[in-house]
C-alpha positions as CSV (number, residue, x, y, z in Angstrom):
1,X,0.0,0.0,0.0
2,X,2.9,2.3,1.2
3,X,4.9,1.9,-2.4
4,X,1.3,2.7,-4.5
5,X,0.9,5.7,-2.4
6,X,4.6,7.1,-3.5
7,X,4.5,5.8,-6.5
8,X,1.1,7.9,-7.5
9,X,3.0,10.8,-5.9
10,X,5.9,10.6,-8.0
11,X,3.7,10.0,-11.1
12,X,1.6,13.5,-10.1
13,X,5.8,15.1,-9.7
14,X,5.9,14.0,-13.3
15,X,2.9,14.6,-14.8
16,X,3.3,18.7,-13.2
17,X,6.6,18.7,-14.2
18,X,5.6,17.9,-17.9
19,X,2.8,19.8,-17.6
20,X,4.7,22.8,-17.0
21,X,7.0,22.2,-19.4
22,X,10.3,23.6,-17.2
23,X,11.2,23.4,-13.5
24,X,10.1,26.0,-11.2
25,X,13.7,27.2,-10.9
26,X,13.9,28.4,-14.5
27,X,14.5,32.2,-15.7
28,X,11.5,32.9,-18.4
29,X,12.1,32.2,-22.2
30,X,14.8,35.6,-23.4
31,X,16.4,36.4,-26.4
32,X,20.3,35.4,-26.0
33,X,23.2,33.1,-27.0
34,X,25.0,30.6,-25.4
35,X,29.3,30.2,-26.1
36,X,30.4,26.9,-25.8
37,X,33.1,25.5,-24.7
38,X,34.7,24.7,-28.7
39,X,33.9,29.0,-29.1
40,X,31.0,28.0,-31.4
41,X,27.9,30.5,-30.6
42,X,24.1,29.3,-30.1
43,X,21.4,32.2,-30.8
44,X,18.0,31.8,-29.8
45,X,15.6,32.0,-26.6
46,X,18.0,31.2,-23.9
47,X,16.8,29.8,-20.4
48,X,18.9,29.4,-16.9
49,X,17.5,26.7,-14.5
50,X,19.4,28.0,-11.5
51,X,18.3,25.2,-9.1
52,X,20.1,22.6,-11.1
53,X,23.0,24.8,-13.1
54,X,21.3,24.2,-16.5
55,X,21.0,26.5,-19.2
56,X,18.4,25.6,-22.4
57,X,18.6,27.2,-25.4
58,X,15.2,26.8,-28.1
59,X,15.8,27.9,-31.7
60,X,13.8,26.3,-34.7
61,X,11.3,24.6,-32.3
62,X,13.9,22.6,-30.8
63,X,14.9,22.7,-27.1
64,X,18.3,21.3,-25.7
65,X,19.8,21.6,-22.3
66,X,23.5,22.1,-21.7
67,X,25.6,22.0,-18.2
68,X,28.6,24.1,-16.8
69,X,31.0,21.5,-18.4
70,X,30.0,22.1,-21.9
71,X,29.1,25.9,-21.8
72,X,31.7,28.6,-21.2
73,X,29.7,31.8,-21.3
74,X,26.2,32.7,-21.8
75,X,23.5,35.7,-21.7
76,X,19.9,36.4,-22.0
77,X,18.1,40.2,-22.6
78,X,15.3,40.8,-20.3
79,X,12.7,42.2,-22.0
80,X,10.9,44.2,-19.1
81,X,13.6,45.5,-17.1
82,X,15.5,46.0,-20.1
83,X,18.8,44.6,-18.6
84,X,21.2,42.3,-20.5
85,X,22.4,39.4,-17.8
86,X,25.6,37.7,-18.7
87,X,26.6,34.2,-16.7
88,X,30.4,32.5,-17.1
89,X,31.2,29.1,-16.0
90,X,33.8,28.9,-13.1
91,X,35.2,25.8,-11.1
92,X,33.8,26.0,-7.6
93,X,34.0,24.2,-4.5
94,X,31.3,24.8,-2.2
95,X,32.5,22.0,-0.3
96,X,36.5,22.1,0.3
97,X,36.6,18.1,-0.7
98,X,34.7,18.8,-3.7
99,X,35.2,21.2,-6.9
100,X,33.3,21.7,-9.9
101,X,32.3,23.8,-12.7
102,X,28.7,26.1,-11.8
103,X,27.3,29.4,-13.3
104,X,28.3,32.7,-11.8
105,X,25.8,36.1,-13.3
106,X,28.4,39.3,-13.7
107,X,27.8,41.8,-11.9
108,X,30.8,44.0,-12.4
109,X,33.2,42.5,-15.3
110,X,36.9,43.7,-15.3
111,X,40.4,42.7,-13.5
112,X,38.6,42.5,-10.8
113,X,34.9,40.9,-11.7
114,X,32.0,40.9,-9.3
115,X,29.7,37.9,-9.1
116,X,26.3,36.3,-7.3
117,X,25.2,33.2,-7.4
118,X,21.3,32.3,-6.7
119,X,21.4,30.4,-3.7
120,X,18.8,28.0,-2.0
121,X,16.2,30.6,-1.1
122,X,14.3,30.9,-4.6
123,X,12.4,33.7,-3.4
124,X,11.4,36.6,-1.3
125,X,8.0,37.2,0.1
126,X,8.6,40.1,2.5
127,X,4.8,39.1,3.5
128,X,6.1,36.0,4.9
129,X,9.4,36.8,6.2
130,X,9.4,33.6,8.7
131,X,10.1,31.3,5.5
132,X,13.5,33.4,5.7
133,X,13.6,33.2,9.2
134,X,14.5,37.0,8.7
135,X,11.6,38.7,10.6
136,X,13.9,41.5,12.0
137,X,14.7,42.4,8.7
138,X,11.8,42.1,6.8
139,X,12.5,44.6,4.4
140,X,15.4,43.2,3.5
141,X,16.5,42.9,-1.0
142,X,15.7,40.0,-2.5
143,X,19.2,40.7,-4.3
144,X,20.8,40.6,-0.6
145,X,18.7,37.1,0.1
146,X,18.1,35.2,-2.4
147,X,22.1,35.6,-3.5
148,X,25.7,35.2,-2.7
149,X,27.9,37.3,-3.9
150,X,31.5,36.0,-4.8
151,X,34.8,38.4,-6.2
152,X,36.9,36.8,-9.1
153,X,40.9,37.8,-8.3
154,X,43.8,36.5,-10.4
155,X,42.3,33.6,-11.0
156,X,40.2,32.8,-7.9
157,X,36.9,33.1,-6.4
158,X,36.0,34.9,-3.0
159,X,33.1,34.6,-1.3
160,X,32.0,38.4,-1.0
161,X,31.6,38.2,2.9
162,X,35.1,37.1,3.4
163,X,36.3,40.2,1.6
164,X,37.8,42.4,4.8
165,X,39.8,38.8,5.8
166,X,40.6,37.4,1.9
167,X,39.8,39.9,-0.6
168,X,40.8,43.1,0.8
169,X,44.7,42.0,2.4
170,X,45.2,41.2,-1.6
171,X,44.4,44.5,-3.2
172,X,46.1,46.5,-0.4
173,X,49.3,44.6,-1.3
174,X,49.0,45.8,-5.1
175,X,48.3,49.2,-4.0
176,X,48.0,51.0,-0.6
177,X,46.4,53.9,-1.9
178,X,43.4,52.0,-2.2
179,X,42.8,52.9,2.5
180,X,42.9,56.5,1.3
181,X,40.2,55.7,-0.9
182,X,38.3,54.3,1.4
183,X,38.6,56.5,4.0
184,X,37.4,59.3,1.9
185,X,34.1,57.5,0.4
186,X,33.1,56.5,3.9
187,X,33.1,52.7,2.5
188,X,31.6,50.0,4.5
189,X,33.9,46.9,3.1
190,X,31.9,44.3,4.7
191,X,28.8,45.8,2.7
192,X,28.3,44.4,-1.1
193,X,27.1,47.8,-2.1
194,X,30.1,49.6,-1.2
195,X,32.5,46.2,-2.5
196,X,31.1,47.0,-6.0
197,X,32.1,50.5,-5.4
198,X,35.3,49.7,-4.7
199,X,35.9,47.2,-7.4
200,X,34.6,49.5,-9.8
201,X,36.8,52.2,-9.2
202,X,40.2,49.8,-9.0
203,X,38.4,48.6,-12.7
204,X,38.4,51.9,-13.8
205,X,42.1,52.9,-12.4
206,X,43.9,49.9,-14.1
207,X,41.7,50.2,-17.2
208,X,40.6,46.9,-17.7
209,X,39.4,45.1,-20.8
210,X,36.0,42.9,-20.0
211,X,37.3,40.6,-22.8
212,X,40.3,39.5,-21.0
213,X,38.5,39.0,-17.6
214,X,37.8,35.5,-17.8
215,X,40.0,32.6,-18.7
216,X,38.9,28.9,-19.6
217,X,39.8,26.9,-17.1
């Protein structure tokens, strides 16, 4: 009796799940392309299913899905805020014993590239701020909850709220000037707002090229 009952249940998950056609995790249909790994380009309606690291591209009434292994860059326009998101694929380790390749979205590309990552909370209902457990701060981004930030140095990735302790001793060693900087815009270097301040005024002071910013791993 117990194995019909879970079996019917998983045979409603897949009837949904074809039903809808996508998981719930998915960005909605948007013009873009997809670079693969071997350069070549995909155009079409581009995808990003953020709860599994998939991105699916749909040109000519076909649909295929690639992963973080086979894709090196991709992008998608959104059509109603009218803001061009652009994702790389980075090795990763979110567990010291374990590394591998995920999606990162750009949010500041240079020398020094700013990056977030949706993490497990899908989304923000700042009516029901107990499913965040967040109640003191109810009023709180969705950009700030539902993401983790990361900076991408010479070759590695930070996590953003180790900057002061990881990020931070690094920069100062290229250039000392940078305190004075801070000191004069009032910076908060444990805040992400003012990190993307900061990152974008080193960009700006070494000139970089957004081209050069990543490198295939």
């Amino acid at each position: 009796m117990k194995k019909n009952i879970f079996a019917l249940i998983a045979l409603c998950f897949f009837i949904t799940a074809a039903q809808a056609g996508k998981p719930a995790t998915c960005t909605p249909w948007q013009p873009g392309m997809i670079i693969l790994n071997d350069q070549s380009i995909l155009k079409g309606d581009i995808s990003y299913d953020y709860g599994h690291d998939l991105v699916m591209h749909r040109a000519d009434g076909k649909t295929k899905t690639f992963t973080t292994r086979q894709v090196h860059s991709f992008s998608h326009f959104d059509q109603d805020t009218q803001l061009l998101h652009q994702y790389v694929s980075l090795p990763y380790a979110p567990r010291r014993h374990k590394q591998a390749k995920a999606f990162f979205e750009t949010v500041l590309q240079g020398d020094i590239s700013y990056l977030r990552k949706h993490n497990r909370y899908r989304s923000f209902d700042a009516n029901r701020p107990q499913r965040l457990a967040i109640t003191a701060h109810a009023r709180m981004s969705p950009h700030i909850v539902c993401y983790d930030y990361f900076v991408y140095y010479k070759q590695q990735l930070f996590k953003a709220k180790a900057f002061n302790k990881k990020v931070l001793p690094l920069l100062l060693a290229q250039d000392q000037h940078i305190k004075t900087y801070i000191k004069k815009q009032k910076l908060r270097t444990y805040d992400i707002g003012d990190q993307i301040v900061l990152i974008e005024h080193l960009n700006k002071q070494a000139k970089s090229t957004p081209a050069t910013a990543y490198q295939s791993e």
